[in-house]
C-alpha positions in Angstrom: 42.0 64.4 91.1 39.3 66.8 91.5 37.0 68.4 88.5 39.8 71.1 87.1 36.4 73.0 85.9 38.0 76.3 86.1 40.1 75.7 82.9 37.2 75.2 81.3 37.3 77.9 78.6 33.7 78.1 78.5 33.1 78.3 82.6 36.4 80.6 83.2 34.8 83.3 80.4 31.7 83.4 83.0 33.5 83.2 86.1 35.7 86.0 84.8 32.6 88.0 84.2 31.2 87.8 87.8 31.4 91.0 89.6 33.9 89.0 92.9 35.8 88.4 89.8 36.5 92.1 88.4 35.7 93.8 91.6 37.6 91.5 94.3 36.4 91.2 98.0 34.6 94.2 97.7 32.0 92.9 95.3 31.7 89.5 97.3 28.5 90.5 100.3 30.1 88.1 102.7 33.3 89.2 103.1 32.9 91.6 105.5 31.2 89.0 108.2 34.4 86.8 106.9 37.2 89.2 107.6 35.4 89.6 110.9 36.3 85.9 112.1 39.8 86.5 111.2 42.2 87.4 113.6 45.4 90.0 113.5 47.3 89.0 110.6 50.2 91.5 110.9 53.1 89.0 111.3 51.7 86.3 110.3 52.3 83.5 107.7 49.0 83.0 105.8 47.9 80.2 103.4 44.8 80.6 101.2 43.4 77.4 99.9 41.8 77.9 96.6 43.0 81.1 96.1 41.8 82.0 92.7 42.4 85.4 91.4 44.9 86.0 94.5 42.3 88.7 95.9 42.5 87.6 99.7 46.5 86.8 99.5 47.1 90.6 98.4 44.3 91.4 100.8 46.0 89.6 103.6 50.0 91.4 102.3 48.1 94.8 102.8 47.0 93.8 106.2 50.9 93.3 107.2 50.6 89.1 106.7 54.1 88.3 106.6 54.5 85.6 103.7 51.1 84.3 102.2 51.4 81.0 99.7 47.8 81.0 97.2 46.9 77.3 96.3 44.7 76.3 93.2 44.3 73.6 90.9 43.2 75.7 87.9 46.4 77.5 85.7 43.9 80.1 84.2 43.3 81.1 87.2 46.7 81.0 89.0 47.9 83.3 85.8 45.2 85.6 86.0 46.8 86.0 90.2 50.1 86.2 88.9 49.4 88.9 86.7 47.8 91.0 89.1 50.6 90.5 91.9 53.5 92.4 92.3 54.8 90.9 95.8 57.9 89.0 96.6 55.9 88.1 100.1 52.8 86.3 98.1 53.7 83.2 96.3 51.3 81.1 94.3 51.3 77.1 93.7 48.9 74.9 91.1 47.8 71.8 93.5 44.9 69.8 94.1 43.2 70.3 97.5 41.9 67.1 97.6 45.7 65.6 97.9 47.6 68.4 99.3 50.7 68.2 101.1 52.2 71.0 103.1 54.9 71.7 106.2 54.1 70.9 108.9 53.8 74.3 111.7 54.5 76.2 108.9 51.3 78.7 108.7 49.1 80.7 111.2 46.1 81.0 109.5 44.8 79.2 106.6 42.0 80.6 104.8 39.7 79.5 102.1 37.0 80.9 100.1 33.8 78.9 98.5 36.5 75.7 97.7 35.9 72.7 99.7 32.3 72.2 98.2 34.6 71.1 94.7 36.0 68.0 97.5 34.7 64.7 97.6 36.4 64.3 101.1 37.3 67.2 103.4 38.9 64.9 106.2 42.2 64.5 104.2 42.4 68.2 103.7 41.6 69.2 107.2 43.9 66.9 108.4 47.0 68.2 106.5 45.9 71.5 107.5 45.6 70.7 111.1 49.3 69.2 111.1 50.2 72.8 108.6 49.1 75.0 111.4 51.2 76.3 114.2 49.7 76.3 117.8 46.8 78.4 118.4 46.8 78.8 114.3 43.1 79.4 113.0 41.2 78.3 110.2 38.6 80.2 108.4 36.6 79.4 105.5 33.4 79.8 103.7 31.9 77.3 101.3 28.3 76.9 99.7 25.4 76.0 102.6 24.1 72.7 102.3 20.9 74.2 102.2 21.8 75.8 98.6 23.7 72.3 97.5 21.3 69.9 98.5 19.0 70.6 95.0 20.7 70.4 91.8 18.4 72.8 90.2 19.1 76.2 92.2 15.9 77.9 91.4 12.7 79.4 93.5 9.9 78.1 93.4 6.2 79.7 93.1 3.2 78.3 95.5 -0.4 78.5 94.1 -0.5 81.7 95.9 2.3 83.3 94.2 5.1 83.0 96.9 8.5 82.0 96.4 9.8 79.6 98.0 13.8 77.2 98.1 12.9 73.3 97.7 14.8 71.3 100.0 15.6 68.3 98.0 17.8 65.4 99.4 19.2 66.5 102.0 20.6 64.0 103.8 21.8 62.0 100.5 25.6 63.5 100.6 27.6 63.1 98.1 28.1 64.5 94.5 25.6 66.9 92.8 25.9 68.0 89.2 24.2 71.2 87.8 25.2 74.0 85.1 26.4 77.1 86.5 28.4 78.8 84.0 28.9 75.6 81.6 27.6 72.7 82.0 28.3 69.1 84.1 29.8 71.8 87.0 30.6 68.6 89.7 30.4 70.0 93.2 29.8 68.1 97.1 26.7 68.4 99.2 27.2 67.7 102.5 25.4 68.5 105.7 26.0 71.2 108.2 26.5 68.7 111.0 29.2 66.4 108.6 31.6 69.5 107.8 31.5 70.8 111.7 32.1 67.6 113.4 34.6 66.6 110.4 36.6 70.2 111.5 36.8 68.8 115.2 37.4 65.4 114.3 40.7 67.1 112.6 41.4 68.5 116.0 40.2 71.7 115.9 38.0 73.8 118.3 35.1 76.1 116.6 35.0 79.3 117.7 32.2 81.0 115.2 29.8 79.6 113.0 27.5 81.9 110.6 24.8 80.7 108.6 25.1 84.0 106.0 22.7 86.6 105.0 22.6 89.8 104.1 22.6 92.6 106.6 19.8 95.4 106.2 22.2 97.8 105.4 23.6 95.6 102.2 20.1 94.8 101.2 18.9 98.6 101.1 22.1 99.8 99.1 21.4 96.4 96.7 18.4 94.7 96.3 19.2 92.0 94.6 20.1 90.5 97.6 16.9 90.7 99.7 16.5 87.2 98.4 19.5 86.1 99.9 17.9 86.8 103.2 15.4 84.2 102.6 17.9 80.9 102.7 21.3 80.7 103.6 23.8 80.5 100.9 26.9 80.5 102.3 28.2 79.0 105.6 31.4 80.3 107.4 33.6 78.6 109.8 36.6 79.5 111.9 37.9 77.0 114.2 41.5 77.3 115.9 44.0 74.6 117.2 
């Protein structure tokens, strides 16, 4: 089973203060280069894999998804969804990723946010999902760049000249990384870029985009704390269709 660390009392208090918690997708700077690789959703049946809060399932309602099922292993924050959804067409379910079973042609999009770094494995995942997906169905996902999981001590560093600078530390060791974010002993995956594409097309899927996130100049002007965000990639995004 994987690390349930958002029941953690202490680590679900600071997740719950973090501004994608109380402000939704529009807090979270990636979203709109996200929603971008998503197709149409009017219609369409939509699955969101590590749902949290339930911010993209009502997201995805309000874009005319037909029925959308929300997926997470933690129950604070599957409560905290449930609370903040009034919707017969969203329905939420407390599972673990890492040994998830779903029907099969059931879904035309599956969508997950910043999850599949908490898997040890994502070949079983991608595989039920493959078989989950309806023909032509999509799959689009972020998760943490291996650039930012590789270190366990996400810091910048300072040359002797006074320039920062992100350590690259590792990276070709996958496997598990422990740091503290929010509470400590947070267990999370580094793997490399090149493992999670080819393990998406090993699953039988074709890529169709690929973005290695940063900041636009328009998001680093209206906020500046994320002009250091254009300095290494953070986030990766991926969507990849059958």
């Amino acid at each position: 089973m994987s690390q349930n660390i958002y029941d953690d009392p202490e680590f679900f208090a600071g997740y719950a203060q973090l501004p994608r918690s109380q402000q939704g997708l529009a807090a979270a700077p990636e979203w709109p280069s996200l929603q971008a690789m998503l197709p149409d959703l009017n219609g369409l049946n939509v699955l969101d894999l590590g749902c949290g809060y339930g911010w993209f399932c009502r997201n995805a309602r309000q874009q005319g998804a037909n029925q959308v099922l929300g997926i997470d292993l933690s129950r604070r924050m599957l409560d905290r969804a449930e609370a903040m959804t009034d919707d017969p067409g969203i329905s939420y379910r407390l599972d673990d990723l890492a040994n998830l079973s779903l029907p099969q042609r059931a879904f035309d999009v599956a969508y997950s946010s910043l999850a599949l770094h908490y898997l040890p494995d994502l070949t079983p995942l991608l595989n039920t999902v493959q078989q989950a997906l309806k023909p032509g169905g999509w799959l689009v996902f972020s998760t943490e760049h291996p650039i930012y999981t590789c270190p366990t001590d996400h810091r910048w560093l300072t040359d002797d000249q006074g320039a920062r600078y992100w350590a690259i530390h590792r990276y070709q060791d996958e496997g598990q990384r422990t740091s503290d974010w929010l509470a400590p002993g947070v267990v999370k995956y580094h793997r490399t870029l090149a493992t999670t594409l080819n393990a998406v097309m090993a699953a039988g899927f074709t890529l169709r985009h690929v973005d290695e996130w940063g900041p636009s100049a328009e998001q680093m002007a209206s906020d500046n704390r994320l002009i250091e965000e254009a300095e290494r990639p953070m986030f990766v995004l991926v969507s990849a269709q059958i």
